[in-house]
C-alpha positions as CSV (number, residue, x, y, z in Angstrom):
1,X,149.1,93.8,64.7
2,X,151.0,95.2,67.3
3,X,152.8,92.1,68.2
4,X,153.8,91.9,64.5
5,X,154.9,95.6,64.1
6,X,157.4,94.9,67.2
7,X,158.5,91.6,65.4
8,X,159.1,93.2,62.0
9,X,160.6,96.4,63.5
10,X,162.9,95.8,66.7
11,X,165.5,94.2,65.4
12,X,165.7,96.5,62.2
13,X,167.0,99.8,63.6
14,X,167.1,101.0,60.2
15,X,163.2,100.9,59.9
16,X,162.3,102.6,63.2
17,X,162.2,105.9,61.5
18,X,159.7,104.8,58.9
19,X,158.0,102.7,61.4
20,X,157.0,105.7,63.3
21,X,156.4,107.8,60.5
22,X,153.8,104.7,59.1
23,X,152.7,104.4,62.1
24,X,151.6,108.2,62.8
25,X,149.9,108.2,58.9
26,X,147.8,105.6,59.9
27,X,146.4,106.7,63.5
28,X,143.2,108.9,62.8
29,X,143.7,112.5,63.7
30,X,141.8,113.4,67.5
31,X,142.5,109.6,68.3
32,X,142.6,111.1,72.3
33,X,138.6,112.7,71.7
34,X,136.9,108.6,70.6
35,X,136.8,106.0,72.8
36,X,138.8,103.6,73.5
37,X,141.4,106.6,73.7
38,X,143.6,104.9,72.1
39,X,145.8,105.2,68.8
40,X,144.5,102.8,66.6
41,X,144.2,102.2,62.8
42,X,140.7,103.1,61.6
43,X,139.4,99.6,61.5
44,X,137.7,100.4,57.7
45,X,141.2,101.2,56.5
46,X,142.8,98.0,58.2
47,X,140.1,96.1,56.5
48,X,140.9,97.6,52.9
49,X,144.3,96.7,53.5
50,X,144.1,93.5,54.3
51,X,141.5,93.2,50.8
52,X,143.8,94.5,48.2
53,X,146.7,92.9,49.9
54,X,145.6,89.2,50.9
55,X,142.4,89.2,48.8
56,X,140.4,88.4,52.0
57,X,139.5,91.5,54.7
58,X,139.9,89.8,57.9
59,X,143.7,88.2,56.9
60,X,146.3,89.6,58.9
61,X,149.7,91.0,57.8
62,X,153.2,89.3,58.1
63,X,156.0,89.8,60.1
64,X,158.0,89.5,55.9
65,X,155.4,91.4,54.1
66,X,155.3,94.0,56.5
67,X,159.3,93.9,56.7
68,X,158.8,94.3,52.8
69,X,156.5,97.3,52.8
70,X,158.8,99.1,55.2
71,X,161.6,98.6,53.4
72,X,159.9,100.1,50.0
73,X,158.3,103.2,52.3
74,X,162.1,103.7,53.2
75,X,163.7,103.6,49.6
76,X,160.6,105.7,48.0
77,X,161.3,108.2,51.1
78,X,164.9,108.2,50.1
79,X,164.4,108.5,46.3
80,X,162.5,111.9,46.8
């Protein structure tokens, strides 16, 4: 996911704001007190996703669609 995220997002300076601000909703508050210590998606969430997205829980996102939602968190952002 990461790999994609840096895809999507580096060469869009316009969605590095929103990027982070996805980013931070999606990281579990007290990431730093579970192991592995690091801050990552809740892997039930990821899997929800992925289901009312793709239809299928273990499909993974891409580099358009996630170009897409960005975009739309931007403009609904803006709009309010």
């Amino acid at each position: 996911m990461a790999r994609v995220l840096l895809t999507a997002v580096v060469p869009r300076p316009r969605l590095w704001a929103t990027a982070i601000v996805q980013v931070r909703r999606f990281v579990p508050d007290a990431w730093w007190k579970r192991a592995p210590f690091l801050p990552l998606p809740d892997p039930a969430l990821s899997k929800f996703r992925s289901e009312t997205q793709y239809g299928d829980p273990t499909a993974t996102v891409t580099v358009d669609d996630l170009v897409v939602w960005l975009e739309w968190c931007r403009a609904e952002r803006r709009r309010s």
